[in-house]
N, C-alpha and C positions, 0 to 999 in steps of 0.2 A: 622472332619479331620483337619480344620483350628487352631482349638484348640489346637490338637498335634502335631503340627508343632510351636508353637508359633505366628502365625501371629492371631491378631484381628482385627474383623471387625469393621470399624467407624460407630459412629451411629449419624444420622441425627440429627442437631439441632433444625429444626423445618420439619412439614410437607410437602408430596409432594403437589401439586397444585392441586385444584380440575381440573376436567376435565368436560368442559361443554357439552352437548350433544347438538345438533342442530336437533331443531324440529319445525314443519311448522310455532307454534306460534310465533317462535323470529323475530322479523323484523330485515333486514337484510340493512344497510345503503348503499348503491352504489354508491354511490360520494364519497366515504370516500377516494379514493384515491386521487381526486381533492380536497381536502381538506389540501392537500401534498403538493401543489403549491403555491408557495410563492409570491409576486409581490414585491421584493425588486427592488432593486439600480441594473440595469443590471451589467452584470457581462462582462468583457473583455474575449475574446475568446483566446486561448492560440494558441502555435503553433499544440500541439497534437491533438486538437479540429478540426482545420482548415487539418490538415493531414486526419483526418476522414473523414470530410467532402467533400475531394478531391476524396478521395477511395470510396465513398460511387456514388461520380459521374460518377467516371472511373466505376466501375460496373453497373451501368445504362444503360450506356453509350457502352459497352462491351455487354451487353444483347440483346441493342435495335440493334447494329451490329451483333451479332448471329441471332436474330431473321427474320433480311432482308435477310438473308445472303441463313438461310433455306429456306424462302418463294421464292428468286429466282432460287434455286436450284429447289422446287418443281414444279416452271414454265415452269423452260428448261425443263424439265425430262417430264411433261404432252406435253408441244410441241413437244417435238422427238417421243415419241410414238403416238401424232395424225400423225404426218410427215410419220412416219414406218405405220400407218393404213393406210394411203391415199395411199402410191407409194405401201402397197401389194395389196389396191383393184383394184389401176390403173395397175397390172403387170394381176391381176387375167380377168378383163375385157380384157386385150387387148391378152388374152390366148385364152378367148371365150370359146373355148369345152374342157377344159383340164378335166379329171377325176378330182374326187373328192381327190384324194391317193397324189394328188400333192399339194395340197391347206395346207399351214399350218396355225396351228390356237396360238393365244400365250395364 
């Protein structure tokens, strides 16, 4: 159908790339990303650099204040319910004989 329409297709000048399979014999280099790593002439930090670097502590920073933040919520919250279990078993002792139908349980 491309044919009659005029349009033709290009054709490749050289071949596609072979495509290698990976199988248990190939050894496989692991450092090869540190091998990436350059030891040049350090480099000066830009201002965008140093913004990052600010963000990246405000989020730290932001986490480790969420983080207290739940921990002493979860504190008061176990306090207040041993507080509520002591003064109902202190109301229930000092009831003595109340039937059972008065006693609540949480």
């Amino acid at each position: 159908m491309a044919d009659d329409k005029g349009i033709a297709l290009a054709r490749r000048s050289r071949s596609a790339p072979k495509v290698m399979r990976i199988s248990p014999t190939n050894k496989v280099n692991v450092a090869l990303p540190l091998s990436m790593i350059r030891a040049d002439e350090p480099v000066k930090m830009r201002v965008g650099d140093w913004i990052s670097v600010a963000g990246l502590v405000i989020t730290v920073i932001g986490f480790g204040v969420a983080i207290r933040q739940l921990s002493r919520i979860a504190d008061a919250l176990e306090a207040d319910q041993a507080s509520h279990r002591a003064s109902r078993e202190e109301r229930e002792s000092l009831a003595g004989g109340s039937s059972s139908a008065d006693v609540r349980t949480s």
